[in-house]
N, C-alpha and C positions, 0 to 999 in steps of 0.2 A: 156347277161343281158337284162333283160326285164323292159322296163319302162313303168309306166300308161299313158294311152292315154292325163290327164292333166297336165302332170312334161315333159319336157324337161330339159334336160344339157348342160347349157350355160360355155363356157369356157373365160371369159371376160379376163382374165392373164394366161400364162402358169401357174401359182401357184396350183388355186384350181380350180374345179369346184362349181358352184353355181346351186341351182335348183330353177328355176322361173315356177312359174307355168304360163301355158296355158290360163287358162280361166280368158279370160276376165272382168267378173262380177266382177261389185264394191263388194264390204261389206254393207251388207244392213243399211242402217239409221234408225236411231231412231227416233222415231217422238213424240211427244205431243199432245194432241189436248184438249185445254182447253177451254171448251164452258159450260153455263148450258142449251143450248138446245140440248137435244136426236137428234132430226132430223138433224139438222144440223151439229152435229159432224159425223152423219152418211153419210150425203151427201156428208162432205169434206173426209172423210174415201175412198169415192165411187170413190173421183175424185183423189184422190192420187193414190191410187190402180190400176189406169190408165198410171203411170209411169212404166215404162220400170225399173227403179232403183228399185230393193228390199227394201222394209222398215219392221219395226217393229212400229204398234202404236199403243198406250197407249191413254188414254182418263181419263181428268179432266172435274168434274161439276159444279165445283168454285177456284177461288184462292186460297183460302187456300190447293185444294185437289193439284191443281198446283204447288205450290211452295212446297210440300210434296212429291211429284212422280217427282219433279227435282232432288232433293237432293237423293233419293234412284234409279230412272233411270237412272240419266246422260244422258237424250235423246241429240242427234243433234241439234235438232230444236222444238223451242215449237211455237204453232199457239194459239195465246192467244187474245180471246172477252175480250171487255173490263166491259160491262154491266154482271156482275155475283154476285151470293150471297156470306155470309161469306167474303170474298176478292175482292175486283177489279180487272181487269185485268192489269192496270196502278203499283198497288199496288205490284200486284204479280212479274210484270217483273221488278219493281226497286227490292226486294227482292232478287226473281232470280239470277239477273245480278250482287248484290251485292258477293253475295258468289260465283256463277260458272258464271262470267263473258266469260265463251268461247262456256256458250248454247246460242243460237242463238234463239232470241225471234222476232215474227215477229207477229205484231199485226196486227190482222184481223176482222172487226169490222164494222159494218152498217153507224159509225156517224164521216165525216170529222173533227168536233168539236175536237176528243181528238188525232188527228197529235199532235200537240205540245206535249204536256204532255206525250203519248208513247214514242215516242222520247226525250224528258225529263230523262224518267224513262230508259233509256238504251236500249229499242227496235233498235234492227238492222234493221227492217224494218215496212211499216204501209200499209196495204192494205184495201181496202174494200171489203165486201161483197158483190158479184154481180158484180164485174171486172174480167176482164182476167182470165180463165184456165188457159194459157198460161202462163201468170203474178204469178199467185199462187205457179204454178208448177215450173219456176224457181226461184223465190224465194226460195224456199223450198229445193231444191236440187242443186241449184247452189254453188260451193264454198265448195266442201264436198268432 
C-alpha cells in the first residue's frame, strides 16, 4: 500500500488506525482589516504578509462595511480604526462583539484617548499605530 508523502498511520490503540497528517501548517486565518485609509490597510496588509502563518484578508472602509463582512466572513480577527465614516470603530466592535463575541477585535488606532471606550466596547485588545511589528504580529496570531 502506498501512502502520500503528507498522511502517515498512526496506530494510538490496537483498535483502529487514525490518519494524522504530516504537515505542519496551521489553517490559514482569517483576517479583517477595517480602516478608511487605502494606504494604510495596505501597509498593514504588507506587514501581516510577513508572517509565516497563512491568512486570508478581507478589508473594510468604515464600520458599517465592518460589522457587515463580520457577520458574512466570520474572520478570526478583525483590526479595527477607530476614526472611520458611516460607523466608528468603537461602535462597530461593540456591534461586533454583541452578536459574534468569539471574533477577536483588536483596536488599532493613532489616539491613546479611546483605550477606555475600545475596551469598553468588547475589544480584545488596543494598540497603536506606529508600535511594535512584533506587538501587532502577535496580537494578531497569538491564541489561534
Amino acid at each position: 500500500m502506498e501512502v502520500e508523502p503528507a498522511l502517515a498511520l498512526m496506530w494510538p490503540t490496537a483498535v483502529s488506525p487514525t490518519i494524522v497528517s504530516m504537515n505542519d501548517t496551521p489553517a490559514p486565518i482569517r483576517l479583517l482589516i477595517a480602516d478608511d485609509n487605502a494606504a494604510t490597510r495596505a501597509a498593514t496588509i504588507a506587514l501581516l504578509e510577513t508572517s509565516p502563518r497563512p491568512a486570508t484578508i478581507s478589508e473594510a472602509s468604515n464600520g458599517q462595511e465592518a460589522v457587515r463582512l463580520a457577520e458574512t466572513l466570520q474572520p478570526d480577527v478583525i483590526l479595527m480604526d477607530v476614526q472611520m465614516p458611516l460607523l466608528n470603530g468603537i461602535e462597530a466592535t461593540r456591534r461586533i462583539k454583541q452578536c459574534w463575541p468569539a471574533i477577536r477585535v483588536i483596536v488599532l488606532t493613532m489616539y491613546l484617548t479611546y483605550r477606555a471606550a475600545a475596551l469598553a466596547a468588547g475589544a480584545d485588545a488596543f494598540l497603536l499605530k506606529g508600535g511594535s511589528t512584533d506587538g501587532l504580529l502577535t496580537a494578531v496570531f497569538s491564541n489561534l
